[in-house]
C-alpha positions as CSV (number, residue, x, y, z in Angstrom):
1,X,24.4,-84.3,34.2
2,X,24.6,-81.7,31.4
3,X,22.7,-82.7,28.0
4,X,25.9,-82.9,26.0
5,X,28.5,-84.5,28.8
6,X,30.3,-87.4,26.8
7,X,30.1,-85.7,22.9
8,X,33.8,-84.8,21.7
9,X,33.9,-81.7,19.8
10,X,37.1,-81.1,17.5
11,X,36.9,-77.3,16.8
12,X,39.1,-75.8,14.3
13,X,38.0,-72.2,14.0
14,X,39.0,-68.6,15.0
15,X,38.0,-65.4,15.9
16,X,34.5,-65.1,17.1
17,X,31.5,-66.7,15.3
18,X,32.2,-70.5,15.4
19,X,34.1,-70.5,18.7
20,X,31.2,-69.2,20.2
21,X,29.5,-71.6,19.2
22,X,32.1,-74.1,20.3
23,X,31.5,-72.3,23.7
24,X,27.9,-72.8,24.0
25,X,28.3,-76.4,23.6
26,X,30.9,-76.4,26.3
27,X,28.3,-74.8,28.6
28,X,26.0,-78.1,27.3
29,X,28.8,-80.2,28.8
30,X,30.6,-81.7,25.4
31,X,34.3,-81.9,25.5
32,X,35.8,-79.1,22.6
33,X,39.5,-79.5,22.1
34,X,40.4,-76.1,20.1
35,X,43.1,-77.0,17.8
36,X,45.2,-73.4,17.1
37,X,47.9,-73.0,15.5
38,X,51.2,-74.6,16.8
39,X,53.0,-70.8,16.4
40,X,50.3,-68.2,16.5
41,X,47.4,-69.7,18.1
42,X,44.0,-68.2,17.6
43,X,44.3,-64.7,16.5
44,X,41.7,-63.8,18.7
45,X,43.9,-64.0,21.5
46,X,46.0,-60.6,20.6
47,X,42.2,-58.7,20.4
48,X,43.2,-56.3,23.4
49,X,41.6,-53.4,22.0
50,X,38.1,-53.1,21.1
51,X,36.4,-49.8,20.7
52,X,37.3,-47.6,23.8
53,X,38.5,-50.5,26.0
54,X,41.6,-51.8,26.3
55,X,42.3,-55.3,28.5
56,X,46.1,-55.4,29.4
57,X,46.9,-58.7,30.7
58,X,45.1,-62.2,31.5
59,X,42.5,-63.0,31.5
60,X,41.0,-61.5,28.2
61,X,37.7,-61.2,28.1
62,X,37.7,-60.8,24.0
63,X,39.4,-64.2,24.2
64,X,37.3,-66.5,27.2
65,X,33.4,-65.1,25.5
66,X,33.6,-67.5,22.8
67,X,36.2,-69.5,24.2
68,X,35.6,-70.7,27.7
69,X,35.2,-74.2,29.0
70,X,37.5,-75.3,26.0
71,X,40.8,-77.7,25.9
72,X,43.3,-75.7,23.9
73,X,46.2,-78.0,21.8
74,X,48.6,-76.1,19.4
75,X,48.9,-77.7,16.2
76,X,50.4,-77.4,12.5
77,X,48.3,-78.9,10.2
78,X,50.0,-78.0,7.4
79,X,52.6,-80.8,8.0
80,X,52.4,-84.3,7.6
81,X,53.0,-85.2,11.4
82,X,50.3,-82.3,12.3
83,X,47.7,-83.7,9.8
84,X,48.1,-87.2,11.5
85,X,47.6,-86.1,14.9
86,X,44.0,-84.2,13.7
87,X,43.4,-87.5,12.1
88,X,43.4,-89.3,15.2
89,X,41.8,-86.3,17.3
90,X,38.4,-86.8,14.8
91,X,38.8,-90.6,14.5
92,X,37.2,-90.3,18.4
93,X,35.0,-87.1,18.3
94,X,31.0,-86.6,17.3
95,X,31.6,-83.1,16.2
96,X,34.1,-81.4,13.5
97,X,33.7,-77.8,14.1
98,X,34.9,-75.5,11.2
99,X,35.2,-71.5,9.6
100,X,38.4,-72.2,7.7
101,X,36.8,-71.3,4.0
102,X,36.7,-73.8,1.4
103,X,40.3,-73.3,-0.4
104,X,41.9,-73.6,3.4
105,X,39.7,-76.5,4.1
106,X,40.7,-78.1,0.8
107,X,45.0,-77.5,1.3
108,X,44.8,-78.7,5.2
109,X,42.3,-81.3,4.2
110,X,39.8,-80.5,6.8
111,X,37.0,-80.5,4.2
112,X,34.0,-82.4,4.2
113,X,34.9,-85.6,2.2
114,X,38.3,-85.6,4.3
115,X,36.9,-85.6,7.7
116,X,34.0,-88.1,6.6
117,X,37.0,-90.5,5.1
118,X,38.3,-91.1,8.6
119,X,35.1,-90.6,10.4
120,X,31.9,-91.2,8.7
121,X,29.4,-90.8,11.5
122,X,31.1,-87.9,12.7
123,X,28.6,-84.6,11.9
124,X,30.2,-81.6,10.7
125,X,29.7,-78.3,11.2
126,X,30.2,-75.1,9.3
127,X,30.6,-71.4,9.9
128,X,30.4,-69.2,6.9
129,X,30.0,-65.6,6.6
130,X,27.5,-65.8,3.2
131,X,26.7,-69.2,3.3
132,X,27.8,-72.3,1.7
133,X,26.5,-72.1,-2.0
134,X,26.0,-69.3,-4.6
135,X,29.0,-67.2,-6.2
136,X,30.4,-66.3,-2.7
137,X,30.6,-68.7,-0.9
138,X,34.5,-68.6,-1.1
139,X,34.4,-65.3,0.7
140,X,34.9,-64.2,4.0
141,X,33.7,-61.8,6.3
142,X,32.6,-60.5,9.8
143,X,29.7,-60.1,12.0
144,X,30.2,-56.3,10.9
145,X,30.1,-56.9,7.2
146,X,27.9,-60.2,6.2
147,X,25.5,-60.0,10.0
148,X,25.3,-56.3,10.3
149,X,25.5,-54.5,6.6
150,X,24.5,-56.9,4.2
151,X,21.5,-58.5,6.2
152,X,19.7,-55.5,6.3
153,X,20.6,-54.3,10.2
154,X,22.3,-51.5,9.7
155,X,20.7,-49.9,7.3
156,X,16.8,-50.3,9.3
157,X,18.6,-49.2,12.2
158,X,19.5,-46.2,11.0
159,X,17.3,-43.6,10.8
160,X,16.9,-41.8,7.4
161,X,19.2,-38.4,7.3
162,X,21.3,-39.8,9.1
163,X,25.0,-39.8,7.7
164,X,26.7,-43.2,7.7
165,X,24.9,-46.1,9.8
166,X,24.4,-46.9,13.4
167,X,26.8,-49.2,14.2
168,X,26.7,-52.8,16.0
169,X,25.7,-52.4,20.2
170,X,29.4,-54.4,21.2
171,X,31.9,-56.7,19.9
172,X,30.7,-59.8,18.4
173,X,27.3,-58.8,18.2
174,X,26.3,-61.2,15.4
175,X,28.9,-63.3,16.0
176,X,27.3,-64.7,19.4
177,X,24.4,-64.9,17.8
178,X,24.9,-66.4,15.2
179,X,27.1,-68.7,16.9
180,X,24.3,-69.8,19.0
181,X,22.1,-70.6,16.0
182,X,25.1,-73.3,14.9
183,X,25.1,-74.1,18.6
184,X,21.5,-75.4,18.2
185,X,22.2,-77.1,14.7
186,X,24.6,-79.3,16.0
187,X,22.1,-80.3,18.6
188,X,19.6,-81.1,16.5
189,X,22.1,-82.9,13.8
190,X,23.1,-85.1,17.1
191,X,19.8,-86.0,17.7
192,X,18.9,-86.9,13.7
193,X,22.7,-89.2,14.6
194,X,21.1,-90.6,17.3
195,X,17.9,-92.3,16.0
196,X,18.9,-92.6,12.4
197,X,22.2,-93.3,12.4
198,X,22.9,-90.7,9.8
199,X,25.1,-87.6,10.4
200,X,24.5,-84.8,8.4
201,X,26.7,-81.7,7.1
202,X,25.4,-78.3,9.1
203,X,25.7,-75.0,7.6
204,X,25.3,-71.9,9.3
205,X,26.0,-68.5,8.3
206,X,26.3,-64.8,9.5
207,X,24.6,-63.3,6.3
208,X,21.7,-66.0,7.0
209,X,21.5,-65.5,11.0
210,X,21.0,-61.5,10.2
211,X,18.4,-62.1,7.5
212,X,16.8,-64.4,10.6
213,X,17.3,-61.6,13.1
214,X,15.5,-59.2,11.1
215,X,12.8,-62.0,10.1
216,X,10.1,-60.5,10.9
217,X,10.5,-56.6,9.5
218,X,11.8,-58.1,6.4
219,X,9.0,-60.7,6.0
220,X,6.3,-57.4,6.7
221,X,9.0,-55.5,3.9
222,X,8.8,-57.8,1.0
223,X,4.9,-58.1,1.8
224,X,4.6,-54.1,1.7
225,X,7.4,-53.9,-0.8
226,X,8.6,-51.3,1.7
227,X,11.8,-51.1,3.5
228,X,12.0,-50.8,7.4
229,X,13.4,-47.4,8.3
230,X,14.7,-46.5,12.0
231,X,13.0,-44.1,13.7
232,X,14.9,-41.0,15.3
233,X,16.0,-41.7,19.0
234,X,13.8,-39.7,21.4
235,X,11.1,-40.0,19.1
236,X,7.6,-41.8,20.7
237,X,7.6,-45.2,19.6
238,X,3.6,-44.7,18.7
239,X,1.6,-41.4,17.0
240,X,-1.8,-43.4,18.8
241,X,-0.5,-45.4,22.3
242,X,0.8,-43.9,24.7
243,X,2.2,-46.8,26.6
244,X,4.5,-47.5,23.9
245,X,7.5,-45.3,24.6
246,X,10.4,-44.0,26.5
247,X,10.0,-41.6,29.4
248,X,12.9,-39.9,30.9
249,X,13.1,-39.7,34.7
250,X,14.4,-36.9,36.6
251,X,17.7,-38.9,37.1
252,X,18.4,-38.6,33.3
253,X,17.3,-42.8,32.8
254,X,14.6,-44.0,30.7
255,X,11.7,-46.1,31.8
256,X,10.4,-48.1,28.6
257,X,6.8,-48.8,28.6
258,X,5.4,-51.3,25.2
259,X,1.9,-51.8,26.6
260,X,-0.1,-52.6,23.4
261,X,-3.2,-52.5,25.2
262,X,-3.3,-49.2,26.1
263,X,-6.9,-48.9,27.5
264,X,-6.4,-52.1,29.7
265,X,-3.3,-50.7,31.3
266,X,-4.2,-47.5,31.2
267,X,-5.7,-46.5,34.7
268,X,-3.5,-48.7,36.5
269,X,-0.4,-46.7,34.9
270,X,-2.4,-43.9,36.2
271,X,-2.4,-44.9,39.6
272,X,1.1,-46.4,39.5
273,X,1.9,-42.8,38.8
274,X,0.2,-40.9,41.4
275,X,-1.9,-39.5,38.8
276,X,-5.7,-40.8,39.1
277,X,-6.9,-37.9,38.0
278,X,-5.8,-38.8,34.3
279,X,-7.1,-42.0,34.9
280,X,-10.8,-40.5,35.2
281,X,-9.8,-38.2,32.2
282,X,-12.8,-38.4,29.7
283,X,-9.8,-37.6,27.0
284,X,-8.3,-41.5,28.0
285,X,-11.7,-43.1,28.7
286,X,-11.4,-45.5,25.9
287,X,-9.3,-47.0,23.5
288,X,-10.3,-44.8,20.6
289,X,-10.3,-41.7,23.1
290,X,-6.9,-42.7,23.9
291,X,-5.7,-43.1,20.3
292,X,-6.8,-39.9,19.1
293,X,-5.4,-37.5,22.5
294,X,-2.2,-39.8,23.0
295,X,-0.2,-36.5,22.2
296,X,-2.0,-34.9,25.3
297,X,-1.1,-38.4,27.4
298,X,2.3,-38.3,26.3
299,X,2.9,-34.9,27.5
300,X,0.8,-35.4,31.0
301,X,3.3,-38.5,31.4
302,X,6.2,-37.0,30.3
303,X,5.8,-34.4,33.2
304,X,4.9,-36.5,35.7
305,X,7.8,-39.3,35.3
306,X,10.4,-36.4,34.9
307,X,9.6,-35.8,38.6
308,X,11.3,-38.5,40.3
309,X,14.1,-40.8,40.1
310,X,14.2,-44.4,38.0
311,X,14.8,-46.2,41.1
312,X,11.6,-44.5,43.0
313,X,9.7,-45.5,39.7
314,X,10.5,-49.1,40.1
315,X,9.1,-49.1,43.7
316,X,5.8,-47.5,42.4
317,X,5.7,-49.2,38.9
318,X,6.2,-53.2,40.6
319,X,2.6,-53.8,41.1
320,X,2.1,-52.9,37.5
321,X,1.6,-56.0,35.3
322,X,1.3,-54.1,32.1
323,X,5.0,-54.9,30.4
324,X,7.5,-52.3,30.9
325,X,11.3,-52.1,31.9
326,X,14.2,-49.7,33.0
327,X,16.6,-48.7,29.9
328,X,20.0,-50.1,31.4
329,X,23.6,-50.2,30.2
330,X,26.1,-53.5,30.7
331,X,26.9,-52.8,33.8
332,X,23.5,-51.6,35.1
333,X,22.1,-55.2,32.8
334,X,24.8,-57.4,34.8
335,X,23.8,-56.1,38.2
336,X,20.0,-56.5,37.3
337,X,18.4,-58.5,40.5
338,X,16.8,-60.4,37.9
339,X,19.5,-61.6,35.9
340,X,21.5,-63.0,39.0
341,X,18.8,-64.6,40.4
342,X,18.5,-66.6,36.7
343,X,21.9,-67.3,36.8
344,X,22.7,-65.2,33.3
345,X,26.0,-64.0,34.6
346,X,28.1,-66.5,35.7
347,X,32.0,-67.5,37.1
348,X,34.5,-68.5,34.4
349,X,37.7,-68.5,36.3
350,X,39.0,-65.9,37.2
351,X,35.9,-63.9,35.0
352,X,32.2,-63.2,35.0
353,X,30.6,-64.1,32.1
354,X,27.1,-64.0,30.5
355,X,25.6,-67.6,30.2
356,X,24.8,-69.0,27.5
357,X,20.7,-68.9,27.4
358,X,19.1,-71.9,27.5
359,X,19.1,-73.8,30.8
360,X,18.6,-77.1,32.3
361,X,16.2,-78.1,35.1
362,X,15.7,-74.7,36.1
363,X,19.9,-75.0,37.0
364,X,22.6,-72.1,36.4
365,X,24.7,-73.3,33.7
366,X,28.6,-74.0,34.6
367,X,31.0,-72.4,32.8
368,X,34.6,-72.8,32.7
369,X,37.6,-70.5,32.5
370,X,38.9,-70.3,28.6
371,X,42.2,-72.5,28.1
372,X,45.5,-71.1,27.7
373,X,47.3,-71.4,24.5
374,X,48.0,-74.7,23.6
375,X,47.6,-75.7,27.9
376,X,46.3,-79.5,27.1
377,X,48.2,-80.1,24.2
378,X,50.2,-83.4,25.8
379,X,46.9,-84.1,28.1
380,X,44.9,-84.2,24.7
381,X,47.9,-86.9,23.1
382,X,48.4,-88.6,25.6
383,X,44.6,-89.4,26.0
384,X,45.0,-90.7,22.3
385,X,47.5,-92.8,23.5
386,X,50.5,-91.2,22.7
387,X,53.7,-92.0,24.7
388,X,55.9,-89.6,25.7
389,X,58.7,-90.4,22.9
390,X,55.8,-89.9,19.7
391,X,54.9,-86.2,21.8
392,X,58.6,-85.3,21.8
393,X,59.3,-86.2,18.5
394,X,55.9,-84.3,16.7
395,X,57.6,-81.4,19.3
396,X,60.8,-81.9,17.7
397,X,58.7,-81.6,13.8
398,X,57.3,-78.4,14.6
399,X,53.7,-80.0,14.6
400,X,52.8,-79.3,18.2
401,X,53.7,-76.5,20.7
């Protein structure tokens, strides 16, 4: 049985952030009905282009990320007949998911004190892009602009010189993230239900996920009254370890080493190598020694690990239990041995999809395949105890698809 298998989750979101969030607590077991708009749905679903790629046809992976596992019912709540239906939908759920912004939440009366007024022990949850106080909270923004810019990302990512910023790794980068981070705050707002009877308002925003992202570097900043800078890529990571670094193999693929320790890892590296001669070099022979030749070990390991291939490196480098790891794109990531015995990747439909990360008894989490638009609309009503007469006539209104 999955932790959250009999909580109902009433999702009224879009786009990225809070859906994904919706998503992970699919993967936890809850019921999420998606409620999308009766005409255009959820505008996510005409993302076909992101970047370089382009996905022509279904399914869409920019839609099922953030959206798989879901029920999907098309609604207009800006009518009468469409603000009845979501009435009943939260008079029966535990969750009311939201990142409509305050004057939208106030006009479809979705806010706070309106979802309370049918449902009082219902907790609800919001998705913000600055937060829900101060003299922005009204605004909105992406994982691009309040995660990425404003938190501080971009700019410590970047090294100085540089023109512009580096820009976010993929789509939704802060999004998923930051969706998780709700993820876990409606958990825990369950829980505080649970054994005190009280159901609190969560808050969760992008600008206030990045700030966390970054925690520790800005934490170190404000204590240095220095800002992080980004070093140059190609650059070694450390002017006095050489076992914190990237090494290029002779394949054109990195090996990352980050042994803090260098003089306890620092013969077995040696070995690992085929190079015990540097391991009885009286240049390495101590942690200090180490510190002040580490230009002369990065060179000698430089040269060696340009020799051979990433793959015959992993062989050599498996008995070594010093940290260390191969620098991997997506699709060298998704086919890691590692990460399908773990069960990170995983079947949604007619997709693979990464997991969400936190497991259960050492299980794979099951995911499902992302609804189509509006697909359970008359399953959803008709498990609210509508009759087929009441569905035809809200059909007739406009207020469902």
């Amino acid at each position: 049985m999955k932790p959250l298998e009999g909580i109902r989750v009433l999702e009224v979101a879009m786009y990225g952030f809070v859906p994904s969030a919706g998503a992970v607590l699919a993967d936890w077991g809850a019921d999420v009905v998606k409620v999308e708009h009766a005409v255009t749905g959820d505008p996510q679903r005409g993302l076909r282009r992101t970047g370089t790629f382009v996905v022509e046809g279904d399914p869409n992976p920019n839609v099922a990320h953030a959206n798989r596992g879901k029920r999907s019912i098309g609604l207009d709540m800006s009518t009468p007949e469409g603000q009845e239906v979501l009435r009943e939908l939260t008079k029966s759920a535990d969750v009311f998911l939201t990142s409509f912004l305050p004057g939208a939440r106030a006009r479809l009366k979705i806010d706070v004190a309106d979802i309370k007024a049918v449902n009082p022990d219902i907790v609800y949850a919001r998705g913000t892009a600055l937060g829900p106080r101060g003299p922005e909270s009204d605004r909105g923004g992406y994982d691009m602009t309040a995660f990425w810019c404003r938190a501080g990302t971009a700019a410590s990512i970047t090294p100085r010189g540089t023109e512009g910023m580096v820009p976010p790794p993929g789509p939704a980068y802060g999004d998923t993230i930051s969706g998780t981070n709700l993820a876990g705050g409606i958990a825990a707002a369950l829980l505080r239900r649970e054994r005190t009877g009280e159901a609190p308002v969560v808050d969760v925003s992008l600008l206030g996920s990045g700030l966390w992202s970054l925690g520790h570097s800005i934490g170190l900043s404000l204590h240095l009254d220095r800002a992080w800078e980004g070093t140059k890529p190609g650059a070694h990571a450390s002017p006095a370890n050489p076992l914190t670094g990237l090494y290029r193999t002779s394949d054109d693929r990195y090996l990352s080493f980050v042994m803090l320790q260098p003089a306890k890892f620092w013969a077995t590296v040696c070995r690992c190598l085929g190079r015990p001669d540097l391991a009885d070099d009286p240049r390495f022979a101590s942690a200090e020694s180490i510190a002040e030749h580490t230009a002369d070990a990065v060179k000698e390991l430089r040269a060696t690990i340009a020799t051979r291939t990433l793959a015959e490196w992993s062989t050599d480098l498996a008995a070594l239990d010093g940290p260390w790891a191969p620098v991997q794109d997506t699709l060298q990531a998704a086919a890691d041995a590692q990460v399908r015995a773990n069960g990170y990747i995983g079947q949604a439909g007619d997709l693979e999809l990464v997991s969400s990360p936190v497991q259960f008894d050492v299980e794979d989490t099951t995911l499902g395949a992302a609804p189509e638009f509006a697909a359970q609309t008359e399953e959803i009503l008709t498990g609210l105890g509508y009759d087929w007469d009441r569905i035809l006539a809200l059909k007739a209104s406009g207020a469902i698809t």
